[in-house]
N, C-alpha and C positions, 0 to 999 in steps of 0.2 A: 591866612596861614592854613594850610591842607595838614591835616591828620594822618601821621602815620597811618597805614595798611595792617590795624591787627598786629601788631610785631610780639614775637613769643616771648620775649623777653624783657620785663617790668625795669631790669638796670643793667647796664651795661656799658663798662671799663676797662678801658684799654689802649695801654703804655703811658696811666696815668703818673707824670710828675710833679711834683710841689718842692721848689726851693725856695725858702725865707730869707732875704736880702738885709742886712742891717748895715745901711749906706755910712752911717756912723764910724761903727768899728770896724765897716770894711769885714763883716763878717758871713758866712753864706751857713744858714742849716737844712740842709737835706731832708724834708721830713716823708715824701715818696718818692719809690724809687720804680717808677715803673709796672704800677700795679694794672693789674689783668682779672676782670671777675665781670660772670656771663650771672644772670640773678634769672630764673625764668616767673611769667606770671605764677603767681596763685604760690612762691615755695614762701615757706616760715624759714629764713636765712638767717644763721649767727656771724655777726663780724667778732671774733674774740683776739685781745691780743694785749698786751701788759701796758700799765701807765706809760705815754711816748710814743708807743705803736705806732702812730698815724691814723687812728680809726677816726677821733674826733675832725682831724686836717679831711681826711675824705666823703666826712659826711658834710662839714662846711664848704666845700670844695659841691657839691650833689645841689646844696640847698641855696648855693649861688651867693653865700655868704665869705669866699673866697675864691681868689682866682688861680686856677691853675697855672701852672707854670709853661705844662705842655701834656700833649696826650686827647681823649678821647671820653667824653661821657654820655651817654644818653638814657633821659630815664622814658621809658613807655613810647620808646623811636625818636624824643626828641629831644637833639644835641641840647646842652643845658643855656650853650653863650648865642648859637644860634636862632635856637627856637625855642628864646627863655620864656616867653608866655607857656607853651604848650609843658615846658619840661615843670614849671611851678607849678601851675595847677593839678598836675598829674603829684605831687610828689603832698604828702604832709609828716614835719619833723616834732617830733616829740624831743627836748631837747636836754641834755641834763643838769644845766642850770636852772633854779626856780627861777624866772624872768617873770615876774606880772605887772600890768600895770597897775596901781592899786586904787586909781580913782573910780573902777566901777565895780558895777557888780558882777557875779557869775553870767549871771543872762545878760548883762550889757554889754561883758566881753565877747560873749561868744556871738552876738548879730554882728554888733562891730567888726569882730574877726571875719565873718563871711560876706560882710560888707568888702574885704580888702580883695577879696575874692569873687566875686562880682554876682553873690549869689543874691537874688533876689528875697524882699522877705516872704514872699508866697514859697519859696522853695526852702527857705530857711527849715533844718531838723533840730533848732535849737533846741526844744521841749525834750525828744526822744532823744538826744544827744544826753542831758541834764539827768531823766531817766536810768539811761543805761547805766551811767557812771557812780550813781548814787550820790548825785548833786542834789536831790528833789528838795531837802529840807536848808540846800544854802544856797539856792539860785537867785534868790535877792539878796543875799548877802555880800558886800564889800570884800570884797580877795584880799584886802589886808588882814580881815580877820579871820582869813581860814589857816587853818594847822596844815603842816608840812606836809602831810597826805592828801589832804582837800585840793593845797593849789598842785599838788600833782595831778590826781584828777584831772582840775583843770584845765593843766597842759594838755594833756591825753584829748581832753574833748577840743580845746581850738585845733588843736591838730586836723581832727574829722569836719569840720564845719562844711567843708567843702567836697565831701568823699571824696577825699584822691585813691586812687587805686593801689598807691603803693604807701606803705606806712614804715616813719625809719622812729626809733625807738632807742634813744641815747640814754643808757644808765636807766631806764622810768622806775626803777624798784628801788634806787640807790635809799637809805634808810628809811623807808614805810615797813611798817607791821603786817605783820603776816596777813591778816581780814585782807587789806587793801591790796595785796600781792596776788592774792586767791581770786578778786573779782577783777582786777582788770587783767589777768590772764583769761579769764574766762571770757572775759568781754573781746581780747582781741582774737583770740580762737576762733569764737565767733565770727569775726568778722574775718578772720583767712580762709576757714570753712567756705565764707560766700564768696570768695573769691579775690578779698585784697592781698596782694604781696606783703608781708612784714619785713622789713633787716631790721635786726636786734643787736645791740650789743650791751654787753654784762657781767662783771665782775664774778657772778655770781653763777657759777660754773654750772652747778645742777640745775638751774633755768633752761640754760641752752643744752642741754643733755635731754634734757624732758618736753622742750618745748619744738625747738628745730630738724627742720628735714636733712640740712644741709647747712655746713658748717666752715667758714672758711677762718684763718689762723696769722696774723699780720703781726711782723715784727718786724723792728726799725724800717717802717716803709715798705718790707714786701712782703708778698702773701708765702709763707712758708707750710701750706698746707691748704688745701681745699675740695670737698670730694661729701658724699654723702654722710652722715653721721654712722649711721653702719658701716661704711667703707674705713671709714677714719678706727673707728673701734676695732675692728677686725683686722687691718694693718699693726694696729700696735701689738708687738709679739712678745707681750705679759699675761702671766695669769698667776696667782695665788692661789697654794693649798692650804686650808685654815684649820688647824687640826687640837681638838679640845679631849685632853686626856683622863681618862675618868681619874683618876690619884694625882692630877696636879702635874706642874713640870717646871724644876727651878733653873734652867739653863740646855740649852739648845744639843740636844747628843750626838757627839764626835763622826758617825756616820752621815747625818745628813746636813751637815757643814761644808760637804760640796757646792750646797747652793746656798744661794743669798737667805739666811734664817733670821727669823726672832719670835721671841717671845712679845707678846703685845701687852697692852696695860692688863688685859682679862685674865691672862694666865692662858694664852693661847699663843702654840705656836704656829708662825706664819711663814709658810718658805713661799719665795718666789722665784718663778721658774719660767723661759719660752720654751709655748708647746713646739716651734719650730726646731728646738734642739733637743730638748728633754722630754723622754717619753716620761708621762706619769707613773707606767708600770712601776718604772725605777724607780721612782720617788717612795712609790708604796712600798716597792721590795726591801726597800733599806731601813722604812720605818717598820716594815715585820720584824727584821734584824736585830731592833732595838728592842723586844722584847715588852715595849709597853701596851695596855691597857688605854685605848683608844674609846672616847666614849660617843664622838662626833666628829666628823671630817665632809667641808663643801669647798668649792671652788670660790674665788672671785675675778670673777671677768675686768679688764681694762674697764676705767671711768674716764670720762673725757678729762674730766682734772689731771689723768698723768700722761695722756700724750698731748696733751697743753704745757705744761711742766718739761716735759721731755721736748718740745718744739724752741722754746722759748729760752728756758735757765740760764741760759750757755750765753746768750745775748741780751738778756732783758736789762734794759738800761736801770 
């Protein structure tokens, strides 16, 4: 099998479909509908999109763990059904099920694991793997007896056993404690810094706000949004004036009830306004009007949480 030529791009999808056949009931569910997404080397990519979406069907679909129905995938130039050697070894899935096997230990999984992978043990990074993740103190320890953050860990590190160059990342944060959140972001930064592809996906809104370059947006099967993370921000045409009044303010005053107002839990009123229709001037002009005693007033710019929100609501199963 010959090596892809360098190809610039770590994943790439296109006119992928998945329909689920239940020969039974004579039933057919649609779970992709034609999805399109170009991933280039080296980007920290969010797949975000509501329980249903199709993210997990397209990562199982990547990891050759299902079969597509129709359509196009190649991860690192190679097709995943054609050139399944070339497209496994290139790919490692962090998965969000805890799966372990619980007959061995930390380090027995992890040779085993790059045993599966054909990696020799002079080449083995088990040690520096065990290391990084903060396994040092349970590397002989039985995986049955690690706490729900441990065998996370754990997944994280079979995952690398093999360096693949591209790293998919299913829910990894889903209920661990902050400590453990804090280092293996760090740890996989790290490793996008040197050059692995990440696709992330996460409930967990402000993750992919903080952590991704590029962001793409998937509901019922198709991608309804995909572009840079500042592109995405800066299309959404929201902003918020957040205005804290020195004497208080018990209900929102009759002139600036043109726009969408409230008072918030702080005793702060909150209008929201697009800079694309609404000049601020006016906003301020009308609160001059009001005659109050202003003690603080800032902006807040669009959060990925509400053109997520604003993508999805309307359809989210």
């Amino acid at each position: 099998m010959t090596s892809p030529l360098a190809p610039s791009l770590a994943i790439e999808i296109k006119q992928l479909h998945k329909t689920y056949i239940d020969g039974k009931k004579n039933q057919h569910k649609v779970a992709l509908r034609g999805i399109d997404l170009a991933i280039p080397r080296g980007a920290f990519f969010g797949l975000l999109g509501p329980n249903g979406a199709g993210k997990s069907t397209m990562i199982n679909i990547m990891a050759g763990l299902v079969l597509r129905t129709s359509g196009e995938v190649r991860i690192c130039g190679y097709d995943i059904e054609k050139d399944m050697r070339g497209a496994r070894t290139s790919l490692g899935v962090v998965p969000q099920e805890l799966v372990l096997d619980t007959f061995f230990t930390v380090r027995q999984a992890l040779d085993i694991h790059a045993g599966y992978y054909g990696v020799s043990a002079a080449k083995r990074r088990t040690q520096e793997i065990i290391d990084a993740l903060g396994l040092s103190d349970k590397a002989d320890v039985n995986s049955r007896r690690l706490s729900g953050g441990m065998r996370r860990r754990l997944l994280v590190a079979k995952a690398l056993v093999h360096q693949p160059p591209v790293l998919i990342l299913d829910e990894p944060t889903a209920g661990v404690d902050v400590e453990l959140r804090t280092q293996l972001w760090d740890y996989v930064k790290e490793l996008n810094r040197n050059g692995t592809t990440v696709l992330l996906t996460t409930h967990y809104l402000e993750e992919a706000e903080q952590l991704c370059d590029t962001i793409a947006v998937i509901n019922h099967g198709e991608v309804v949004a995909c572009d840079s993370k500042a592109s995405l921000l800066r299309s959404f045409d929201s902003k918020q004036l957040v205005i804290t009044f020195a004497g208080g303010i018990r209900e929102v005053p009759v002139p600036l009830r043109r726009w969408p107002a409230e008072i918030d839990s702080e005793g702060k009123l909150v209008i929201s306004y697009k800079p694309s229709k609404d000049a601020i001037q006016d906003i301020l002009s009308t609160l001059q009007s009001c005659g109050l005693s202003v003690g603080d007033l800032n902006t807040r710019e669009a959060r990925l949480e509400d053109i997520f929100i604003s993508l999805t609501h309307d359809k989210a199963a």
